[in-house]
C-alpha atoms as one frame of an Amber mdcrd trajectory, in Angstrom:
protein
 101.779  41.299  74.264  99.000  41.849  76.849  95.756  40.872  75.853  94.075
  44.032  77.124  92.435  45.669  74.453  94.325  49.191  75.789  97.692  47.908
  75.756  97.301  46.097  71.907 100.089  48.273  69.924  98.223  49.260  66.491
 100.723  46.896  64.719  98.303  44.489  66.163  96.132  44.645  62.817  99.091
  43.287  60.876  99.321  40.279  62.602  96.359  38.611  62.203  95.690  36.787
  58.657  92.831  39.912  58.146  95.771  41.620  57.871  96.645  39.053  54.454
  93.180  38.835  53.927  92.634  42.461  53.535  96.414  42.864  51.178  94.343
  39.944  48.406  91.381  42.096  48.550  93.298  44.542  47.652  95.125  43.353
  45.153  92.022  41.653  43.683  90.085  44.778  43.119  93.617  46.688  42.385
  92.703  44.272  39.722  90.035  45.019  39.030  90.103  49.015  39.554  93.257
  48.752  36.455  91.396  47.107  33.807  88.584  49.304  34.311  90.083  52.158
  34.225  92.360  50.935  31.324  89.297  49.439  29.562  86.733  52.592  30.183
  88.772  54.912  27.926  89.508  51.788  25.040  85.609  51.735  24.927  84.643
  54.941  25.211  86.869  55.563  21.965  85.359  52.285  20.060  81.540  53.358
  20.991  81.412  56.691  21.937  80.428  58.611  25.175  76.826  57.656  24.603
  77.117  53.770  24.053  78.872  53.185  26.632  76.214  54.758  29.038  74.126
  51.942  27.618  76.870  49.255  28.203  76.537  50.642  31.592  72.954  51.346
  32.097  73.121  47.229  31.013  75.631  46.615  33.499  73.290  48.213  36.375
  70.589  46.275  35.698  72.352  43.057  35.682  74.030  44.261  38.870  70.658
  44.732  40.510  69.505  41.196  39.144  72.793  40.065  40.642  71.374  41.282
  44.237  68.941  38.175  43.809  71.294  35.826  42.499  73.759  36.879  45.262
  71.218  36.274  47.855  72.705  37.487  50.719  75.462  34.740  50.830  78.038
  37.236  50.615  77.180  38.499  54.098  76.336  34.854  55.584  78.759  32.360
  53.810  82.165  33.904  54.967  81.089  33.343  59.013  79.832  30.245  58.483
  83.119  28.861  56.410  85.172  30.440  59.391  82.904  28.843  61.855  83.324
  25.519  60.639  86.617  25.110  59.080  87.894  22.298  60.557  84.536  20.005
  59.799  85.240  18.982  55.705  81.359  17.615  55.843  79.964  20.512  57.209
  81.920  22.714  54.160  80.858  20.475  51.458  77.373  20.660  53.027  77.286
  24.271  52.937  79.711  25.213  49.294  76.514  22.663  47.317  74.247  24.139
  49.209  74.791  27.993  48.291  76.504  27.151  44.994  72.871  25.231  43.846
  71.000  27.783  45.539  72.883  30.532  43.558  72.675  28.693  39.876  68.987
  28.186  40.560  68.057  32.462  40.920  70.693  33.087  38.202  67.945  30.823
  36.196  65.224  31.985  37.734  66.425  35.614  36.660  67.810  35.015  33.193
  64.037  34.074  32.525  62.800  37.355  34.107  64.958  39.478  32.201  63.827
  37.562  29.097  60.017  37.918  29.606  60.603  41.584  30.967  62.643  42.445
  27.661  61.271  40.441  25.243  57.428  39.938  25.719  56.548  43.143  27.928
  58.597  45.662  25.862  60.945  47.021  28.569  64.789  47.847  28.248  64.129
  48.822  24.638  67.303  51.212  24.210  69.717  48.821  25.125  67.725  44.717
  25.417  70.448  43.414  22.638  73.507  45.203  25.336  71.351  43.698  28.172
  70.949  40.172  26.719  74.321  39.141  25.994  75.331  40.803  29.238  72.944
  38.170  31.260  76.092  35.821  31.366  77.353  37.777  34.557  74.387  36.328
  36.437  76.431  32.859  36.157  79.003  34.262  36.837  78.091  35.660  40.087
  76.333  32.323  41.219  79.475  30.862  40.487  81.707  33.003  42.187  83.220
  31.550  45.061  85.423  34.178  46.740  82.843  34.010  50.127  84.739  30.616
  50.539  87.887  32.032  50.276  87.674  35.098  52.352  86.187  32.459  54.863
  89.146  30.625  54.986  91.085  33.592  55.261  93.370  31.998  51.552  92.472
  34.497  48.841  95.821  34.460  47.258  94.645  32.467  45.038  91.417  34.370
  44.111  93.355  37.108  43.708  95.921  35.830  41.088  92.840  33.717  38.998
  90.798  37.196  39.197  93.946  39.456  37.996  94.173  36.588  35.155  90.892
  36.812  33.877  90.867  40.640  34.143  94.021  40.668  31.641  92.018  38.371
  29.492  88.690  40.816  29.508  91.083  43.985  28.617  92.685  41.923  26.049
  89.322  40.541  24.569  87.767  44.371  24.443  90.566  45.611  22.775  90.784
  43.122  20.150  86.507  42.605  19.075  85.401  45.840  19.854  86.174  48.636
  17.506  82.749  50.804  16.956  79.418  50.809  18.539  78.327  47.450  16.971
  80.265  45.667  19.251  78.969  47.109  22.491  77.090  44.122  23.212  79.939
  42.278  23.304  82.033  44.397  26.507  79.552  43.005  29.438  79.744  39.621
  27.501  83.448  39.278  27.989  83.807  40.490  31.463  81.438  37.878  32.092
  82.641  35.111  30.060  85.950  35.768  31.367  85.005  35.554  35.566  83.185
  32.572  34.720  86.082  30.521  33.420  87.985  31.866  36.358  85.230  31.144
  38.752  85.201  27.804  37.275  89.150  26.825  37.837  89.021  28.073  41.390
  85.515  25.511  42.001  87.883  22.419  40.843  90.881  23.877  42.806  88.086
  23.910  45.764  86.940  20.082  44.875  90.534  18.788  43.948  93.461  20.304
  46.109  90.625  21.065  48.944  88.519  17.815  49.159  85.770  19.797  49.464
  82.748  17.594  47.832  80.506  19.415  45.460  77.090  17.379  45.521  73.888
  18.376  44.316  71.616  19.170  48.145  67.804  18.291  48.125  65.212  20.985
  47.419  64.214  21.351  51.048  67.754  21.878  51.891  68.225  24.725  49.200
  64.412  26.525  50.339  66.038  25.959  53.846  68.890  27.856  52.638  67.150
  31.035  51.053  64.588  31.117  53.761  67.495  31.850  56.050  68.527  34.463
  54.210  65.784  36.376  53.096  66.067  38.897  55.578  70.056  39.462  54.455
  68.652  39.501  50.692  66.027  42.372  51.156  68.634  43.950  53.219  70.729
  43.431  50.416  68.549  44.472  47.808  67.334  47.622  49.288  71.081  48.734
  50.043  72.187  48.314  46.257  69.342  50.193  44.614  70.313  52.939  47.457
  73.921  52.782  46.309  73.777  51.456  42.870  70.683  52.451  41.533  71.317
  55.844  40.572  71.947  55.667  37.136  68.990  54.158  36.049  66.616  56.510
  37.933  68.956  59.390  36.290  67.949  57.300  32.868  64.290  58.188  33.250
  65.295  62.332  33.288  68.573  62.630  31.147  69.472  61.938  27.970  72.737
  59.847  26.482  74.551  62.625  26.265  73.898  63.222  30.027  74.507  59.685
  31.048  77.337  59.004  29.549  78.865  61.753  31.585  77.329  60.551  34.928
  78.624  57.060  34.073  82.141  58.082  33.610  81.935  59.909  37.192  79.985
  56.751  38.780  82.056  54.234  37.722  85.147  55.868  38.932  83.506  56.583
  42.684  81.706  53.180  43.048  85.711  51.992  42.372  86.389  54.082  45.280
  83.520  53.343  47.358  84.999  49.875  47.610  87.513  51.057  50.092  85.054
  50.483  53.138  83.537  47.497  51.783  87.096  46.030  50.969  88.044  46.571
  54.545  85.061  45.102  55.733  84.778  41.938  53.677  88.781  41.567  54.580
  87.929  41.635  58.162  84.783  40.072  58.695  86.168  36.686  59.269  88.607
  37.457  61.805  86.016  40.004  63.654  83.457  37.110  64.097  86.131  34.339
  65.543  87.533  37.523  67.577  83.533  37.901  68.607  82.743  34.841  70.183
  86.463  34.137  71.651  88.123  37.227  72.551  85.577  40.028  72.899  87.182
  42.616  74.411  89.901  42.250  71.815  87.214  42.479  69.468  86.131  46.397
  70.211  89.868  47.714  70.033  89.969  45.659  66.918  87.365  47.215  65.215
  88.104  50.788  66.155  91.453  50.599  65.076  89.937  49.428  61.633  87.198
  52.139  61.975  89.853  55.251  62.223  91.900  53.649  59.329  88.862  53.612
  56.898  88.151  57.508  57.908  91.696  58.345  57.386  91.331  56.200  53.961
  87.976  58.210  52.969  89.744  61.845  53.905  92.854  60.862  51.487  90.320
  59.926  48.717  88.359  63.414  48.903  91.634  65.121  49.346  92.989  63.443
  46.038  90.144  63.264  43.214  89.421  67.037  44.532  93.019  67.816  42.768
  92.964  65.103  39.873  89.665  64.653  39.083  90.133  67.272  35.711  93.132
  64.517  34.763  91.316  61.594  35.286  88.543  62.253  33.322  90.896  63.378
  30.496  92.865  60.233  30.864  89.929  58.019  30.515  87.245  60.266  28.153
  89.852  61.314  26.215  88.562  65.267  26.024  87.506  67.292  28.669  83.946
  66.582  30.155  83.282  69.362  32.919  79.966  67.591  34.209  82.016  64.410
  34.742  84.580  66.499  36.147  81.765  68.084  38.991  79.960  64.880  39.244
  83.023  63.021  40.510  84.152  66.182  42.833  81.062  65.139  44.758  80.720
  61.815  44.248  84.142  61.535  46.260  82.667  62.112  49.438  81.139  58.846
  49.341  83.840  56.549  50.738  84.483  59.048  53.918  80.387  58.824  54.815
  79.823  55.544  53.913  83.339  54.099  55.895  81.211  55.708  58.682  78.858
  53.053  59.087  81.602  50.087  58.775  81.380  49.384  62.576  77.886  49.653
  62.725  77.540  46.577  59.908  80.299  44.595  61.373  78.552  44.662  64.288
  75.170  43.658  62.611  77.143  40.710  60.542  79.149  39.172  63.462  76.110
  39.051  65.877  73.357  37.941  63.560  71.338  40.873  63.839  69.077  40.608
  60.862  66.245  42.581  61.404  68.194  45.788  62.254  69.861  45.375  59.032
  66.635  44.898  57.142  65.023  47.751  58.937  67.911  50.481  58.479  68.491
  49.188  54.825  64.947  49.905  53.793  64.411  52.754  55.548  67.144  54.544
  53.695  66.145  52.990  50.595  63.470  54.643  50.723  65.034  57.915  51.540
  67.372  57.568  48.363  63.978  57.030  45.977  62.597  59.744  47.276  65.324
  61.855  47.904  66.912  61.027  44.255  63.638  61.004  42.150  63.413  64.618
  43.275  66.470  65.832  43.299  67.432  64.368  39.975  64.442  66.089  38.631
  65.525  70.005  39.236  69.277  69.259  39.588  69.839  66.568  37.531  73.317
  64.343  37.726  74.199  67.033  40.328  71.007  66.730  42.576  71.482  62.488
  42.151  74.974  63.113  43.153  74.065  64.949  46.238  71.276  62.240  47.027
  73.852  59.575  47.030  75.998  61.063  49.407  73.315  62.618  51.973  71.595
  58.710  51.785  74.999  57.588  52.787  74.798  59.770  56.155  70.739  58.718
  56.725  72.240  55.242  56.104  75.084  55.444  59.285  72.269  57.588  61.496
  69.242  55.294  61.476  72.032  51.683  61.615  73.624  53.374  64.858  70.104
  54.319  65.806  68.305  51.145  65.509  71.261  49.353  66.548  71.577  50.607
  70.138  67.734  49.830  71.002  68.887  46.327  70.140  72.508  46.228  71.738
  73.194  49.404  74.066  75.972  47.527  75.304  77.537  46.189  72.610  77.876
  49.535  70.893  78.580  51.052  73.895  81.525  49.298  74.114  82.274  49.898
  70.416  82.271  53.749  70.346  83.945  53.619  73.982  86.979  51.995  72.200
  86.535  54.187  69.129  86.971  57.721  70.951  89.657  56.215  73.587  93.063
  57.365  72.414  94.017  54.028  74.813  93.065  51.918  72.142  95.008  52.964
  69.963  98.376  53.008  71.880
């Protein structure tokens, strides 16, 4: 094999361990994608169309906590595991350092919820839901799958996660049978990750002599303070993606959001596609980055045209099943969740448009472009959603979502060339050359 970029057969993907990396991402949120779908329709028959809006209003507010808690690690961690893989010091260093820095926001944010619920009155129509869901902030800071993918060894991620997924389904379907269990369906998914978050941190300190030791304070500010710009980034990127539902809270009613949770759920499941990819690759792209960069370009365009090709099949497919999927999983026919998940499938397509862009961002540290573009369109999405959800409703949010995903790729490839013409140069130069992908 040549190691001009032209001349790289597209089998070349499948050799690499991104190639394994990417099959365990798959399989872990295969997973995951199962036991929601198998779970949604078990709930939605226990609590009703309504309550389980609220279990999933609750579960968006968590997630959005779980932006703080998450910190940015999950951009930062995986190069700097790959970086330094064959230094055990540096590792153990680095797994304390984010694991403490993670367990201390979880804290930190279990308190804010509490005062924000509790004492100040907000998150009335679903605090008790809320509450008991709080556990997945632990299990986020405990969730160690940036070390894995770092490695490039998520097989066993993915069988612990598939494990604790099977326990979660099982859990739901035996405690919750009517709407005074909803509290409870957060509280297991939770429950359940953390136990399996905890076996894979003794696998990590046992079969991996990797040390877990408790790093001083300045070392853990140290830590956050290099990431704040990849945890605004962060933040402002989720409420643009995620955030939907609970702006479409302050306009619609249950019977509305129930609905628009049935369609949301199902597209942010296939919205993953993208990220999958990208999370799968990352590693590989960064050692490929700073060793081998002109195999580096081909590499990424080859995984570029796949995601596109990925996004197309997805559009192509809910626009023909989208009637039978919410029948399998509602259990009657719901025509808005039918439309809101017609147009909600555009998302993966747009938003796999902007996976070169971010790789590019990740592998060459970046920052401020990725802070800039991320709250620039962040603010498009408010603004853009808050009015649209007003006159349309779930419609008008749906459109929002999917014209912020287009700002989003525009203004990245934008502010990204001021700051490396070359480098994307090079990028879209491999993308549109059919010699790449021979």
């Amino acid at each position: 094999m040549s190691d001009k970029p032209s001349q790289l057969p597209y089998i070349y993907l499948f050799r690499h361990k991104s190639f394994l990396n990417l099959i365990f991402l798959f399989l872990i949120q295969s997973s995951n994608i199962l036991v929601s779908i198998i779970a949604m329709p078990i709930l939605i028959r226990a609590v009703g169309v309504e309550e389980f809006g609220r279990i999933n209003l609750a579960f968006s507010v968590v997630l959005l906590f779980n932006v703080l808690v998450g910190f940015g690690y999950n951009l930062s961690a995986p190069k700097n595991i790959a970086l330094n893989q064959g230094n055990l010091n540096a590792l153990s260093e680095k797994v304390s350092e984010i694991l403490w820095s993670k367990l201390s926001l979880a804290s930190a944010s279990l308190l804010l919820i509490a005062v924000l619920g509790f004492f100040c009155g907000y998150f009335e129509d679903f605090l008790l839901i809320l509450w008991w869901s709080a556990i997945l902030l632990f299990s986020e800071a405990t969730n160690s799958v940036w070390f894995f993918q770092g490695k490039e060894r998520l097989h066993w991620v993915s069988v612990v996660n598939a494990s604790t997924k099977l326990l979660y389904l099982l859990l739901v379907f035996l405690f919750i049978q009517s709407a005074n269990e909803s509290y409870l369906a957060n509280f297991f998914l939770g429950l359940t990750a953390l136990a399996g978050n905890f076996g894979l941190l003794f696998f990590v300190h046992s079969k991996m002599k990797i040390r877990l030791v408790r790093p001083k304070l300045l070392r853990i500010l140290h830590s956050l303070k290099n990431n704040v710009l990849l945890f605004l980034s962060s933040l402002a990127s989720h409420i643009a993606i995620n955030g939907g539902l609970i702006i479409l809270s302050f306009f619609a009613s249950a019977a509305v959001l129930g609905p628009y949770s049935i369609a949301e759920r199902i597209a942010m499941v296939l919205r993953m596609a993208p990220v999958l990819i990208s999370q799968a690759i990352f590693p590989r792209a960064s050692i490929l980055y700073y060793e081998e960069k002109n195999k580096f370009f081909s590499f990424l365009a080859k995984v570029e045209l796949a995601t596109l090709l990925i996004g197309l099949f997805i559009i192509v497919f809910i626009q023909v099943s989208a009637p039978y999927i919410v029948q399998l999983i509602a259990g009657e026919n719901l025509e808005n969740a039918v439309l809101f998940l017609k147009i909600l499938s555009f998302i993966p397509l747009v938003s796999g448009l902007n996976l070169g862009n971010m790789l590019i961002i990740l592998v060459t540290e970046e920052k401020k472009v990725l802070f800039n573009s991320t709250w620039v369109f962040s603010i498009y999405m408010l603004t853009a959603s808050l009015i649209l959800t007003e006159y349309y409703g779930g419609v008008g949010l749906a459109v929002a979502l999917i014209s912020t995903e287009v700002v989003m790729f525009v203004i990245t490839a934008i502010l990204l060339y001021r700051k490396k013409p070359s480098t994307v140069s090079q990028f879209y130069h491999a993308l549109f050359s059919s010699r790449s992908y021979s």
